[in-house]
Each structure stands twice: as structure tokens, then as C-alpha cells.
C-alpha positions in Angstrom: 34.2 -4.1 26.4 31.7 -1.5 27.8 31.5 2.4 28.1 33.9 3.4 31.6 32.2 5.1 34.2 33.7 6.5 37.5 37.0 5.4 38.4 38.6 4.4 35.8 40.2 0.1 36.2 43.3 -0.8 35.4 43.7 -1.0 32.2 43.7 -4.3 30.3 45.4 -6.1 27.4 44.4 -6.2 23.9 46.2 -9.0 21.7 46.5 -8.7 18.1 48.2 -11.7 16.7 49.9 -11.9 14.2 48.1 -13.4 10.7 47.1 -16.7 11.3 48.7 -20.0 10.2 48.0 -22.4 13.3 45.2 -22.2 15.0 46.1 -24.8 17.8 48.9 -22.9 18.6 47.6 -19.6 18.6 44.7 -20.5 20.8 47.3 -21.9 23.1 49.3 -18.8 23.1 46.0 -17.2 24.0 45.4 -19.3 26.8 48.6 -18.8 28.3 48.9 -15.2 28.2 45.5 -15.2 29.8 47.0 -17.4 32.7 49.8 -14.6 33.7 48.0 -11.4 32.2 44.5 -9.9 32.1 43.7 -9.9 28.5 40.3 -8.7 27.2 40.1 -9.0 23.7 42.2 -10.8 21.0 42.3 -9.1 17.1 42.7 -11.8 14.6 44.2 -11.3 11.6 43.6 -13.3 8.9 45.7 -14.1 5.9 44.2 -13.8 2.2 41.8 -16.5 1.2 38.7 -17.4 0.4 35.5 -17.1 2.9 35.0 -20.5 3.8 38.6 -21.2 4.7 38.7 -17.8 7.0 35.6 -18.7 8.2 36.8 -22.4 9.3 40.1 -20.7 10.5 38.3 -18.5 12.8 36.3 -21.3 14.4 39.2 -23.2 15.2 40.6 -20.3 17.1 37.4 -18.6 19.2 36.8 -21.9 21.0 39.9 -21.2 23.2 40.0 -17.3 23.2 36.9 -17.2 24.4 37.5 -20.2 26.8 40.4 -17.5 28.5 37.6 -15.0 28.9 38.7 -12.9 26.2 36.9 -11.6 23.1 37.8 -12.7 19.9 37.5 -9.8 17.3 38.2 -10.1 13.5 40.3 -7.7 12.0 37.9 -6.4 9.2 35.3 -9.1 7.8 32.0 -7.8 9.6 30.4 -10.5 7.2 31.7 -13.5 8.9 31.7 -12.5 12.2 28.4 -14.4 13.0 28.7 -17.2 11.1 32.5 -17.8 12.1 31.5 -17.6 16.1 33.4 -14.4 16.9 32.1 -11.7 19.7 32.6 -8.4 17.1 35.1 -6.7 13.7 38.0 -3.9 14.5 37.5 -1.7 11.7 39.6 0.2 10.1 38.4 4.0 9.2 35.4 6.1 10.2 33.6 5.4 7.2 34.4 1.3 7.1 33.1 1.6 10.7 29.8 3.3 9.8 29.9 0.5 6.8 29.5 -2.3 9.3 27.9 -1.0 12.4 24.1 -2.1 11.6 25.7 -5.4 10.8 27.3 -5.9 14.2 25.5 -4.1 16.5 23.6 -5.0 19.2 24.8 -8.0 19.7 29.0 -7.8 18.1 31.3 -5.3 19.4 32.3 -2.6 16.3 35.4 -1.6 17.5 37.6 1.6 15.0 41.0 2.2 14.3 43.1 3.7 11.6 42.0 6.7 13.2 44.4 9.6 11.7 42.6 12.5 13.4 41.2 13.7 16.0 38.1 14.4 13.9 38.1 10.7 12.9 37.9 9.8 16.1 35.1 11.8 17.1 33.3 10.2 13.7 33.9 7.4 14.8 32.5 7.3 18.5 29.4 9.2 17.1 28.6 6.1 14.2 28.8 3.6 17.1 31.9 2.5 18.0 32.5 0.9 21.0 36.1 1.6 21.0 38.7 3.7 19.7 42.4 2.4 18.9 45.3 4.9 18.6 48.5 4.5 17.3 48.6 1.0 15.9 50.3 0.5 12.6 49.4 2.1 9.3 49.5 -0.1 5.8 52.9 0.2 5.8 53.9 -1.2 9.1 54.9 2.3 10.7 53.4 3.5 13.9 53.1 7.1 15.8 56.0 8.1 18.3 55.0 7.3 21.4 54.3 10.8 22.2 52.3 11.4 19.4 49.9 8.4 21.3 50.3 9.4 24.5 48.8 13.0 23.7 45.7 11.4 21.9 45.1 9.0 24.7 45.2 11.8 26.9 42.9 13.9 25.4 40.4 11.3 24.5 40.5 10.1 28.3 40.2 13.4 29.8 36.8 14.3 27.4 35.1 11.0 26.1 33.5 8.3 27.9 33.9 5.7 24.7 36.9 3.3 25.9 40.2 3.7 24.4 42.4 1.1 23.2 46.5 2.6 23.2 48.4 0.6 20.8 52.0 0.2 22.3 55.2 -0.7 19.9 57.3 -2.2 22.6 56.6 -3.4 26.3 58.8 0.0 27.3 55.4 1.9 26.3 52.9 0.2 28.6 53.5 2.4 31.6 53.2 5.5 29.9 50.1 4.9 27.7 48.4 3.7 31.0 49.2 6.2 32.3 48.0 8.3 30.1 44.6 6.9 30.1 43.8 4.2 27.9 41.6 1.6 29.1 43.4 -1.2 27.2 46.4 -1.6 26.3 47.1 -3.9 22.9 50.1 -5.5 21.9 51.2 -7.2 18.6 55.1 -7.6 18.4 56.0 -6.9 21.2 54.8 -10.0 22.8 54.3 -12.3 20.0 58.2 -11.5 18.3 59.6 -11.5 22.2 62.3 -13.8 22.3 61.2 -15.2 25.7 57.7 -16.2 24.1 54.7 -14.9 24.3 53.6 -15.8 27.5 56.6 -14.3 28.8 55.9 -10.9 27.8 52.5 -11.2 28.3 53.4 -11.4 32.3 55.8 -8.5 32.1 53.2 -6.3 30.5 50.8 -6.9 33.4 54.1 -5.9 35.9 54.1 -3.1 34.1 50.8 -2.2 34.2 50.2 -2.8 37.8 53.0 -0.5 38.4 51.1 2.2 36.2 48.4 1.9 38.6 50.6 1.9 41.8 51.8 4.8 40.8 49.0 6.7 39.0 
């Protein structure tokens, strides 16, 4: 995931999963989202437990994310990212992102979210990030309207040259955030709680994307 220049791509898909149980199948999952959809990076969440179990967790998942071209990023845990073979931590607030960035950079991605401002954003991109995520869900499981995203994606594409990931709720947002701007699009429920599976929704987010660019 590297600062955009020129014209912009179409924008690609960013996975987070849900928190992990089953490695086997979630790597699978993985892989076959990757076989109907252009997906960049995967966020893992991890349950609570103790380092060495997330740790072995972790390394039973990258093996196959990474094996679909995609990067595998840890939701928070900077600490482990090394040792547990991912390629970077999402964190979570300008100043948990300035926390972890000598720890990951160069060679991890430090990617921010929880970004309730504009200002945070702005922080954020100035401590290192090498992404900015708007509008995925706070603590509490509630996310922005989708206006509310669309207007920060559009003014952080139309001024900064840090990529933006554009969180969308439901498969109905895709077009729109793309549109927008955003460089990545990620998904969570909406592909891994679609009834059709995940690989299904995987494919129609990537129709929906390549009609964002068709029509951009």
C-alpha cells in the first residue's frame, strides 16, 4: 500500500474479518475472495488471549493471505507483528499511531483509523501513517452515515496524497465511496455476514467497483 500519484487506480478491497476462531477457514475465505475480487490487504482481528496464542493464530492465517497477494495487517498489537509474520498494525487513534510507528516502520505498514476528525487525520498522516481509514465502526459497533464518509473521503482525496481507506457498511456503499475517492475500499459485514458467502460478495463488490470506474 504506497502513496498515489497521478491518476488515481481503481480502487481496491480491504478485508477486515471478523475476530478469529479458525484459521483454516479464514485463510480460505481469503483466498477465495482474492480469486473473484482484487483485495489488497486483510485486517485481522484477534480475540482476547494471551501473546503466544495470538501470535500462533496469526501464523496460521498470513501463510494464505499473503499467498493471495494481499497484506495481512493486525488490528492493534504492533508488538507481534514481526514475530507473528504479518506485513504491518491498523491502529487505532492519532496518538496509538505515533505509539507504534518507530516500531513498524520501514519495513511494516502503520496504517490509522478511529480517526474522529479531520484534525486527527491530518495527525495522523504527519506521525507516519501510510493510510487513513474513515468511517469504520467505533467501540460500540456504530458507523458514520454514508454521507458523513463520503464528504471525508472527498476532501482527503481532493488535498492529500496519503491513500485513503473508505470503510463501507453495506455493498450498496461501494459505488459511492469510490467514487468519492478512496483508494481502498474495506469491508467487514457486508461480505463476511452475506448470506451468499463470502466469496459471493466479494465478486459483487468488485462489479460494483468497476462500474465506479466506468462511470467516474
Amino acid at each position: 500500500m504506497t502513496l498515489r500519484s497521478g491518476i488515481r487506480p481503481t480502487p481496491r478491497l480491504y478485508v477486515l474479518t471478523p475476530a478469529v476462531s479458525d484459521p483454516a477457514t479464514l485463510s480460505e475465505d481469503v483466498a477465495e475472495m482474492s480469486r473473484v475480487a482484487d483485495v489488497a490487504a486483510v485486517l485481522l482481528c484477534l480475540p482476547d488471549a494471551d501473546e503466544g496464542r495470538l501470535i500462533k493464530w496469526v501464523k496460521a492465517v498470513a501463510p494464505g493471505v499473503q499467498a493471495a497477494g494481499a497484506a495481512l495487517l493486525i488490528d492493534g498489537r504492533p508488538e507481534i507483528v514481526a514475530r507473528a509474520g504479518a506485513d504491518g498494525a491498523h491502529l487505532s487513534g492519532p496518538d496509538t499511531l505515533k505509539a507504534a510507528v518507530r516500531m513498524l516502520r520501514p519495513n511494516y505498514i502503520a496504517g490509522a483509523g478511529g480517526l474522529r476528525s479531520r484534525h486527527d487525520a491530518m495527525v495522523a498522516a504527519e506521525a507516519g501513517a501510510e493510510y487513513v481509514m474513515f468511517g469504520e465502526p467505533d467501540a460500540a459497533g456504530h458507523c458514520p452515515s454514508r454521507q458523513a464518509v463520503i464528504d471525508r473521503v472527498g476532501w482527503w482525496a481532493e488535498v492529500f496524497e496519503v491513500p485513503c481507506v473508505a470503510y463501507a457498511a453495506a455493498l450498496d456503499d461501494v459505488e459511492a465511496l469510490a467514487a468519492a475517492g478512496a483508494d481502498f475500499v474495506a469491508l467487514g459485514d457486508a461480505v463476511f455476514a452475506d448470506p451468499r458467502g463470502p466469496k459471493a460478495a466479494a465478486a459483487a463488490a468488485a462489479t460494483r467497483l468497476d462500474i465506479a470506474e466506468t462511470t467516474a
